[in-house]
MIMIBA-690310 format. One record per residue: x, y, z of N, C-alpha, C in turn. Coordinates in pm, whole numbers, plus 50000, padded with zeros to 5 digits. Layout:
BEGIN
{n.xx=X	n.yy=Y	n.zz=Z	ca.xx=X	ca.yy=Y	ca.zz=Z	c.xx=X	c.yy=Y	c.zz=Z}
...
! end
This chain:
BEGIN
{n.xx=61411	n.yy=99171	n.zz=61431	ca.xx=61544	ca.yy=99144	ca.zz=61481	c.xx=61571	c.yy=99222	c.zz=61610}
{n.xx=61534	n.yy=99354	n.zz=61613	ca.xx=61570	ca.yy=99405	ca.zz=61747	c.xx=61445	c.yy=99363	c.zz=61837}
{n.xx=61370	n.yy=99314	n.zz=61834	ca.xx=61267	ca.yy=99258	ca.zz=61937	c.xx=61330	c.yy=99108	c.zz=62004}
{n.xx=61381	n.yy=99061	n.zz=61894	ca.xx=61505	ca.yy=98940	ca.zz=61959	c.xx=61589	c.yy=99000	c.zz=62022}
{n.xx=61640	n.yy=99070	n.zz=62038	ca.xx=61803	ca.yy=99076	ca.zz=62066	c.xx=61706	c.yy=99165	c.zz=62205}
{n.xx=61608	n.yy=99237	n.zz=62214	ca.xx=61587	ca.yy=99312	ca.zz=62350	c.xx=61489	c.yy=99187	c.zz=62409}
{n.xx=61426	n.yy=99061	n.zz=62389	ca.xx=61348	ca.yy=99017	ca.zz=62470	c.xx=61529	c.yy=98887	c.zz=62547}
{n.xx=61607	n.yy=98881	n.zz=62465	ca.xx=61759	ca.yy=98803	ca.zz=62505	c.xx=61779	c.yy=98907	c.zz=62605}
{n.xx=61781	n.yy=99004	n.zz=62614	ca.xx=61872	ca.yy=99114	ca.zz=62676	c.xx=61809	c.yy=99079	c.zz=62804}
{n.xx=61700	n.yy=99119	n.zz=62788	ca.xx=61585	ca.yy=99130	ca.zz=62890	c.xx=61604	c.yy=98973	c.zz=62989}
{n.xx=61595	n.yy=98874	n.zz=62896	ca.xx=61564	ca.yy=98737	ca.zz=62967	c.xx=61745	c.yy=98721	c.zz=63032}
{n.xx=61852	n.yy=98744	n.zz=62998	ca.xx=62021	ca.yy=98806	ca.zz=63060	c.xx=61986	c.yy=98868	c.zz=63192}
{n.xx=61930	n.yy=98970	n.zz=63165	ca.xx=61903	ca.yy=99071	ca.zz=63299	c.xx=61857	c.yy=98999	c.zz=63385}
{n.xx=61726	n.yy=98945	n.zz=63360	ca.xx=61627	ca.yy=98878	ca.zz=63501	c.xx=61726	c.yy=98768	c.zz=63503}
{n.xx=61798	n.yy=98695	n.zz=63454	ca.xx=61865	ca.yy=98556	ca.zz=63531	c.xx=62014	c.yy=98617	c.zz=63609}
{n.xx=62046	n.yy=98704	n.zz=63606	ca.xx=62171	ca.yy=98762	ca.zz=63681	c.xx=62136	c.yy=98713	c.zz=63817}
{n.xx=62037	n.yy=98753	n.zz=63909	ca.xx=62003	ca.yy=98742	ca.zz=64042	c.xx=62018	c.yy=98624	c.zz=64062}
{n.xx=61965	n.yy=98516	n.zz=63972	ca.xx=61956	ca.yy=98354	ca.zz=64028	c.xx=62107	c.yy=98324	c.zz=64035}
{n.xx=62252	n.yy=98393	n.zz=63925	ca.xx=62338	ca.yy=98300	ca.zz=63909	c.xx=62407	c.yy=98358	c.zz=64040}
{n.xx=62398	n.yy=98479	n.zz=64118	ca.xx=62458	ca.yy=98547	ca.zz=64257	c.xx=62446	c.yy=98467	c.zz=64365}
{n.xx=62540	n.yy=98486	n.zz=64400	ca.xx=62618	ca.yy=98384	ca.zz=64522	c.xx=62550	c.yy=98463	c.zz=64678}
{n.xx=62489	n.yy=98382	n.zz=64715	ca.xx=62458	ca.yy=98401	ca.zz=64838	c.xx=62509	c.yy=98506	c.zz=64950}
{n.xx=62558	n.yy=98575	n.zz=64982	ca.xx=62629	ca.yy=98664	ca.zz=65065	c.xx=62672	c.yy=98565	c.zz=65191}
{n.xx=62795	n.yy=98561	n.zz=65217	ca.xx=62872	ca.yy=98502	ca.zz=65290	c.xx=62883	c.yy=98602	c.zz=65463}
{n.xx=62841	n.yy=98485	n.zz=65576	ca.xx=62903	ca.yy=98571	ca.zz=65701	c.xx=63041	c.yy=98510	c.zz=65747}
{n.xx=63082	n.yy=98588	n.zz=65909	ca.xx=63191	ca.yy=98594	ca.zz=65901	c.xx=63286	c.yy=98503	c.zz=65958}
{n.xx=63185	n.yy=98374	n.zz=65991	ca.xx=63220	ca.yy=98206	ca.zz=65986	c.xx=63213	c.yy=98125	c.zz=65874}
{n.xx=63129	n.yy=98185	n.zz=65753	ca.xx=63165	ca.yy=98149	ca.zz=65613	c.xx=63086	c.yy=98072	c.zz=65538}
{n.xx=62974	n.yy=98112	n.zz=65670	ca.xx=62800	ca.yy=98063	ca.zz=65579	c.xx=62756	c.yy=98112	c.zz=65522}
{n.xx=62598	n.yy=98065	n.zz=65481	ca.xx=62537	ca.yy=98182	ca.zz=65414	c.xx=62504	c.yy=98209	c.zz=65525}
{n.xx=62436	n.yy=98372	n.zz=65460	ca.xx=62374	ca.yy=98484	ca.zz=65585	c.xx=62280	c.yy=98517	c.zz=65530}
{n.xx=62178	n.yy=98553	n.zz=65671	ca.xx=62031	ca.yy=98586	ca.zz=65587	c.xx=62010	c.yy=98718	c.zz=65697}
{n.xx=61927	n.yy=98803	n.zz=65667	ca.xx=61890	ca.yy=98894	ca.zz=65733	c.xx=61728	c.yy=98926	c.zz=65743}
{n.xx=61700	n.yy=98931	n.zz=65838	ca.xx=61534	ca.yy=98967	ca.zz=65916	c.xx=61517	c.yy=99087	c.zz=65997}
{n.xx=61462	n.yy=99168	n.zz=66022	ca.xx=61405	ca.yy=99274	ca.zz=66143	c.xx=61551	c.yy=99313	c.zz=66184}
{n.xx=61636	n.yy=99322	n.zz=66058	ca.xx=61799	ca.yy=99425	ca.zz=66111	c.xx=61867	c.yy=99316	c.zz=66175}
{n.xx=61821	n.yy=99162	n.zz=66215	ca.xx=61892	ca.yy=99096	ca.zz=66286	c.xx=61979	c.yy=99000	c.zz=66177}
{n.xx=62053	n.yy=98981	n.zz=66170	ca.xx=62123	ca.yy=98850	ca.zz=66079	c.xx=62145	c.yy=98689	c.zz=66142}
{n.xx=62165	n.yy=98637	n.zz=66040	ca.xx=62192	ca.yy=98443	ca.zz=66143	c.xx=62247	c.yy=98418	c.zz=66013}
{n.xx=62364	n.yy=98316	n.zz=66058	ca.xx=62437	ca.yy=98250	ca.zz=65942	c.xx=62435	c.yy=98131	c.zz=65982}
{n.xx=62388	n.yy=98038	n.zz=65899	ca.xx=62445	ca.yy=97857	ca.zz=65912	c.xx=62564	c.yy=97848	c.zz=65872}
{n.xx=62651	n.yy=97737	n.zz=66002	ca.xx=62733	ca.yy=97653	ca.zz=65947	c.xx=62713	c.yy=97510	c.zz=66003}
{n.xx=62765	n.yy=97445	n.zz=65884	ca.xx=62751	ca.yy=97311	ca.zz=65887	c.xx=62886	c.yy=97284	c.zz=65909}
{n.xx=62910	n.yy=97188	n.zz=66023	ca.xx=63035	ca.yy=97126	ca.zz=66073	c.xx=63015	c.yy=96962	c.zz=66097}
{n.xx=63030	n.yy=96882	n.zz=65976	ca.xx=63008	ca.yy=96724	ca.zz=66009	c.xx=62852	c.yy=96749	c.zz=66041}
{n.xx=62812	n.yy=96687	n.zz=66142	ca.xx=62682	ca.yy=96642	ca.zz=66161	c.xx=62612	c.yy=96791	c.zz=66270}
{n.xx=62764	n.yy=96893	n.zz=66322	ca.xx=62652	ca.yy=96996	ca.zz=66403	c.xx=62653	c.yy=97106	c.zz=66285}
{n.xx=62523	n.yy=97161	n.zz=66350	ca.xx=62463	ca.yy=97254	ca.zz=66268	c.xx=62487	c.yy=97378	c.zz=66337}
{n.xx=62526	n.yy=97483	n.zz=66317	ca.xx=62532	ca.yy=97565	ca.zz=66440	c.xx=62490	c.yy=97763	c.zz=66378}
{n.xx=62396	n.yy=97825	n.zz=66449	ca.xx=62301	ca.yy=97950	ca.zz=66372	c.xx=62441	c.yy=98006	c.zz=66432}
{n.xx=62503	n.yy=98117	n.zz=66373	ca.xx=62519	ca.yy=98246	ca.zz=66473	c.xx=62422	c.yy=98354	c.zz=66460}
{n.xx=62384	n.yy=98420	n.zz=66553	ca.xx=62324	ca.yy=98527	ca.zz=66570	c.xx=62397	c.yy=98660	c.zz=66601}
{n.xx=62328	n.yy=98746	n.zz=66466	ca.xx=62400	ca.yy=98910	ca.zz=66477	c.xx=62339	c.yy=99032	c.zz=66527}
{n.xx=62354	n.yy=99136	n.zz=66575	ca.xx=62257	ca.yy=99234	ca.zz=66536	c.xx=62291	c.yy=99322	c.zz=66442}
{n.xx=62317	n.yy=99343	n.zz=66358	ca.xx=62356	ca.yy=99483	ca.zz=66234	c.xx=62554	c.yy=99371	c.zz=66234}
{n.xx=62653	n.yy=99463	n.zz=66289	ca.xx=62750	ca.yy=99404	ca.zz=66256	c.xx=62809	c.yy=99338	c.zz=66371}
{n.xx=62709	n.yy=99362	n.zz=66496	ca.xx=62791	ca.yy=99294	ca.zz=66630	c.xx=62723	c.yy=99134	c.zz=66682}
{n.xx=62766	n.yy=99076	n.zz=66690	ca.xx=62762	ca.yy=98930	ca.zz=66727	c.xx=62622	c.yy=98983	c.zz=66873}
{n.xx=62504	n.yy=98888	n.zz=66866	ca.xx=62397	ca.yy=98915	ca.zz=66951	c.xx=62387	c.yy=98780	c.zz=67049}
{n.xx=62319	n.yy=98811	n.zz=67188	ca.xx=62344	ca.yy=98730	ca.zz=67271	c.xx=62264	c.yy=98627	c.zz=67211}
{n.xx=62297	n.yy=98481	n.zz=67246	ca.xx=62218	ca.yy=98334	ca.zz=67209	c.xx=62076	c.yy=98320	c.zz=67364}
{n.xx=62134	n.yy=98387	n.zz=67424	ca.xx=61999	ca.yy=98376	ca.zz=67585	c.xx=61926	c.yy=98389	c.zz=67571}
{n.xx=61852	n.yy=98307	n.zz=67592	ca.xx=61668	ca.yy=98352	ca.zz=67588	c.xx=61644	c.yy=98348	c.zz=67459}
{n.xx=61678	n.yy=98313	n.zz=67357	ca.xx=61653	ca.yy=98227	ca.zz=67193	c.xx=61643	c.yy=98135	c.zz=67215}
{n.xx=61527	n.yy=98100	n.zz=67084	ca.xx=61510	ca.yy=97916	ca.zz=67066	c.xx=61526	c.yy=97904	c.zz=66905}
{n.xx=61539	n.yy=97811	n.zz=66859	ca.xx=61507	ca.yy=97754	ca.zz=66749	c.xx=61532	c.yy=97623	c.zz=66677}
{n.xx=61466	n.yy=97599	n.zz=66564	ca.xx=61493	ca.yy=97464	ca.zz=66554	c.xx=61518	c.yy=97479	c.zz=66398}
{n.xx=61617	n.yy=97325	n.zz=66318	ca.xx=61598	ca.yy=97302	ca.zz=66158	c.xx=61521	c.yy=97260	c.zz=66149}
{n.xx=61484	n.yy=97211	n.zz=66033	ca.xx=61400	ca.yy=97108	ca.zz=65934	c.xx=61476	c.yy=97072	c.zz=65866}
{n.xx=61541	n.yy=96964	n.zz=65862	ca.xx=61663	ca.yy=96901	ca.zz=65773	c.xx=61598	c.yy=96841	c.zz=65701}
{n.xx=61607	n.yy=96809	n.zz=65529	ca.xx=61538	ca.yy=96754	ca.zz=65459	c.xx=61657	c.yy=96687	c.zz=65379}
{n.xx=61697	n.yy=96511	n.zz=65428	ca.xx=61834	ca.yy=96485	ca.zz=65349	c.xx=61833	c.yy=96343	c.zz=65334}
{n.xx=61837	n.yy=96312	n.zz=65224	ca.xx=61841	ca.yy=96186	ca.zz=65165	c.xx=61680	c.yy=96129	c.zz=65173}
{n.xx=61580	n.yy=96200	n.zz=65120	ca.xx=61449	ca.yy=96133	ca.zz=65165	c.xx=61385	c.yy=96110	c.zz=65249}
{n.xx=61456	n.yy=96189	n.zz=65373	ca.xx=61434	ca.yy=96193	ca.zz=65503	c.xx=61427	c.yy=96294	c.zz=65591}
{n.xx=61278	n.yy=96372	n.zz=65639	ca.xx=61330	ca.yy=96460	ca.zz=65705	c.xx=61352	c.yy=96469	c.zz=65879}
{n.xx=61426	n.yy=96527	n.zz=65924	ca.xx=61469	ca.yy=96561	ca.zz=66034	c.xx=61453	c.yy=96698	c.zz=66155}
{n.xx=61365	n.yy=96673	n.zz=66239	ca.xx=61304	ca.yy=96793	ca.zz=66277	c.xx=61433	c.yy=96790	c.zz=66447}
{n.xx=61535	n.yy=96896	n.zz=66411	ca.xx=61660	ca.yy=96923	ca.zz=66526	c.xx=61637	c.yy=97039	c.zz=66615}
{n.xx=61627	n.yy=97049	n.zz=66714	ca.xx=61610	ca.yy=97169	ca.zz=66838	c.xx=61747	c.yy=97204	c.zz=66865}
{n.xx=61730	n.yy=97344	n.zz=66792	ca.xx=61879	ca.yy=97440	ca.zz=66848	c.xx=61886	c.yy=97440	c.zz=67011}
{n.xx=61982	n.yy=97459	n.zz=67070	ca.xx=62022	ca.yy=97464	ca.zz=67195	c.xx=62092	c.yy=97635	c.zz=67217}
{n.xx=62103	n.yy=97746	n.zz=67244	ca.xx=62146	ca.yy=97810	ca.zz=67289	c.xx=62304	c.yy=97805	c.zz=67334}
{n.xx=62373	n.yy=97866	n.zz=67287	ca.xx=62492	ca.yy=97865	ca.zz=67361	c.xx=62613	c.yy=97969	c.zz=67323}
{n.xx=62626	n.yy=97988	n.zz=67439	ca.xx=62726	ca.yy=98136	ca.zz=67472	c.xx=62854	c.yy=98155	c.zz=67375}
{n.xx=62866	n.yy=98269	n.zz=67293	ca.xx=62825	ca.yy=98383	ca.zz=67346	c.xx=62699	c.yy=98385	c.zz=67222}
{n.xx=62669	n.yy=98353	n.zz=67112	ca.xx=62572	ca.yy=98422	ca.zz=67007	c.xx=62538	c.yy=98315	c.zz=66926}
{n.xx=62519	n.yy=98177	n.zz=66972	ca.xx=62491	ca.yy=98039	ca.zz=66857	c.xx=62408	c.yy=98003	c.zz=66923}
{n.xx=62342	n.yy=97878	n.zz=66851	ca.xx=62174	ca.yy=97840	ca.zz=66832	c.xx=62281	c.yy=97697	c.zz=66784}
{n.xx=62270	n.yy=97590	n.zz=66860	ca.xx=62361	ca.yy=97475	ca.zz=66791	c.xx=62254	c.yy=97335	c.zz=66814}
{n.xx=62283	n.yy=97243	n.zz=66732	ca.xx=62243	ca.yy=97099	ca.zz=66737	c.xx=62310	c.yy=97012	c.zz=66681}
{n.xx=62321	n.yy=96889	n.zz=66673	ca.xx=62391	ca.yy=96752	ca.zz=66626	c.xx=62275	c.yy=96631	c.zz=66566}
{n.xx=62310	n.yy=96665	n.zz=66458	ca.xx=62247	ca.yy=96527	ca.zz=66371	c.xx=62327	c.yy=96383	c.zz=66389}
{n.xx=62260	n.yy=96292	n.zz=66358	ca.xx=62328	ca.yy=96177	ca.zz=66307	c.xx=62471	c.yy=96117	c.zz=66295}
{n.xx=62363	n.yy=96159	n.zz=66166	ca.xx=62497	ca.yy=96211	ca.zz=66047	c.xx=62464	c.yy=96322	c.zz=65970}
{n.xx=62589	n.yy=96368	n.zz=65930	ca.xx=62589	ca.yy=96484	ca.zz=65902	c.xx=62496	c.yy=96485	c.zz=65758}
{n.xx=62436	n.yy=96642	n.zz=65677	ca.xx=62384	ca.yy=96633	ca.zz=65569	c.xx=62464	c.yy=96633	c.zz=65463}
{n.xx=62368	n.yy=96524	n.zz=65374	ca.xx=62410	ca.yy=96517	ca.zz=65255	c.xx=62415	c.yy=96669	c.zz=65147}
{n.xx=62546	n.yy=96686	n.zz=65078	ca.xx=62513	ca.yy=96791	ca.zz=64972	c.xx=62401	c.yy=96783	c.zz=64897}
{n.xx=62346	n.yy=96893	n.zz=64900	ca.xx=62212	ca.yy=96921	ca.zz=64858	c.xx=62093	c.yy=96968	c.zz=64925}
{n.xx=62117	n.yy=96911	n.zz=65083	ca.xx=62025	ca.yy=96915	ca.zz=65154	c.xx=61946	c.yy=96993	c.zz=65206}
{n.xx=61797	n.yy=97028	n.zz=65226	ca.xx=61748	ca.yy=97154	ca.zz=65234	c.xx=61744	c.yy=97140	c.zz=65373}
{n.xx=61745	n.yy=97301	n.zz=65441	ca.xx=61760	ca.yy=97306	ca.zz=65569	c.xx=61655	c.yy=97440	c.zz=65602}
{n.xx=61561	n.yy=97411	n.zz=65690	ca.xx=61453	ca.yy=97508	ca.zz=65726	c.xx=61458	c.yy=97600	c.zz=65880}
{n.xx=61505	n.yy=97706	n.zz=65902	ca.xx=61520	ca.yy=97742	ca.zz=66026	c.xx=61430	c.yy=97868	c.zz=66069}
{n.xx=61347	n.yy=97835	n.zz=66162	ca.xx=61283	ca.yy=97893	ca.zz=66266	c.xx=61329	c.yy=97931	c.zz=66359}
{n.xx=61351	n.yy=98081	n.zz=66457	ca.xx=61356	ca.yy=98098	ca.zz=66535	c.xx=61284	c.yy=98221	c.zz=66664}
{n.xx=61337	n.yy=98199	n.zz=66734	ca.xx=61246	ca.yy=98330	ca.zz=66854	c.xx=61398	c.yy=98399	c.zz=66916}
{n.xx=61450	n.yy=98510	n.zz=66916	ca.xx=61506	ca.yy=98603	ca.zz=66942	c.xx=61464	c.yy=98620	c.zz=67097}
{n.xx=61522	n.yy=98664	n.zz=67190	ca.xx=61513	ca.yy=98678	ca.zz=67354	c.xx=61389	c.yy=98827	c.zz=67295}
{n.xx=61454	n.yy=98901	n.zz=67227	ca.xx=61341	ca.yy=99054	ca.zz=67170	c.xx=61221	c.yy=99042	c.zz=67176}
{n.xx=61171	n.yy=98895	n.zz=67138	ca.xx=61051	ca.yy=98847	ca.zz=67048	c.xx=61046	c.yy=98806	c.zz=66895}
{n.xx=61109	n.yy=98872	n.zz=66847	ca.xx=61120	ca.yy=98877	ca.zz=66722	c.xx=61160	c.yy=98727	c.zz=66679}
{n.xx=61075	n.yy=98726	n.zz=66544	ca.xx=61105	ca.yy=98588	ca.zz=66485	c.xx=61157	c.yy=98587	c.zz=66358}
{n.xx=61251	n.yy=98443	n.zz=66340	ca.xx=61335	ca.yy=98430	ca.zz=66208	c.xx=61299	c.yy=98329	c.zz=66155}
{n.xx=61294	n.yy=98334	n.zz=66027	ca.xx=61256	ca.yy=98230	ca.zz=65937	c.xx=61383	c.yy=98228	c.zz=65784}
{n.xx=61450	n.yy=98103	n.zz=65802	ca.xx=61553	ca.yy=98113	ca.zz=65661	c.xx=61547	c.yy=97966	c.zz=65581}
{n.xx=61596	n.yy=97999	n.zz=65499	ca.xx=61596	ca.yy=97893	ca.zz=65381	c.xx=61706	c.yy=97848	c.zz=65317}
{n.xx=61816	n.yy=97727	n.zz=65379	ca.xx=61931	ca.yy=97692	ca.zz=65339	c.xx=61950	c.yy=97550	c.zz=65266}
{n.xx=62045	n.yy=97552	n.zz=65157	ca.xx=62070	ca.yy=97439	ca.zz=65119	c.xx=62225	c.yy=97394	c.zz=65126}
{n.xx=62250	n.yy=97290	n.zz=65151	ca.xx=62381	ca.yy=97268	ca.zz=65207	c.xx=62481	c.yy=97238	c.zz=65052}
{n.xx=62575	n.yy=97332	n.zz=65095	ca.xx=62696	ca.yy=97317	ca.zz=64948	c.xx=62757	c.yy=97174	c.zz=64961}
! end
C-alpha cells in the first residue's frame, strides 16, 4: 500500500511541469530564453511578429535575421522575418494560423548568437 500511494505521489510530482503555463512576455506571448537573450511570439491575424530582449531591456532588431516554420492545417510554411525598428523580427502569412499550429523559429542576433524556439499557437 505505501509503494502505491509513493509511486502516485511520485508520478503527481513529474506531471506538475507539463500542466505549467508557459511564462508570458510583456506583449503577452510566450517567451523563451537563449544565451541571456529572450524573444517572444505574437501572433496578430496572419503577422507573426519575434520581439527581441536582452535580460529585461528590449534589444535592437538590426543586423538580425530569422525565419518560422509554420506547420498549419497540413501544410507547412517556411516565412522570412524582416527586421524592424526598434526590437521585432516580423512577417505576414496568408492567412493567419490555425489554433494548434506549430511554429519553428530560427534566428541570428546582430552578436552572432543564435536562437532556436518552439511555439504552438493558443
Amino acid at each position: 500500500m505505501k509503494l502505491s500511494r509513493r509511486i502516485l505521489f511520485g508520478a503527481c510530482l513529474f506531471s506538475l511541469p507539463a500542466l505549467a503555463q508557459a511564462p508570458r512576455g510583456p506583449n503577452g506571448g510566450p517567451l523563451s530564453t537563449e544565451h541571456g537573450h529572450s524573444y517572444e511570439l505574437v501572433v496578430s491575424g496572419a503577422t507573426l511578429t519575434v520581439f527581441l530582449r536582452d535580460g529585461s531591456r528590449p534589444m535592437p532588431s538590426r543586423g538580425a535575421t530569422g525565419r518560422l516554420v509554420v506547420q498549419s492545417g497540413g501544410q507547412t510554411v517556411n516565412l522570412a522575418l524582416a527586421p524592424a525598428e526598434p526590437n521585432r523580427l516580423t512577417g505576414s502569412l496568408a492567412t493567419p494560423p490555425a489554433s494548434g499550429a506549430r511554429l519553428v523559429f530560427t534566428g541570428q542576433l546582430a552578436d552572432g548568437h543564435r536562437l532556436q524556439g518552439r511555439f504552438v499557437v493558443e
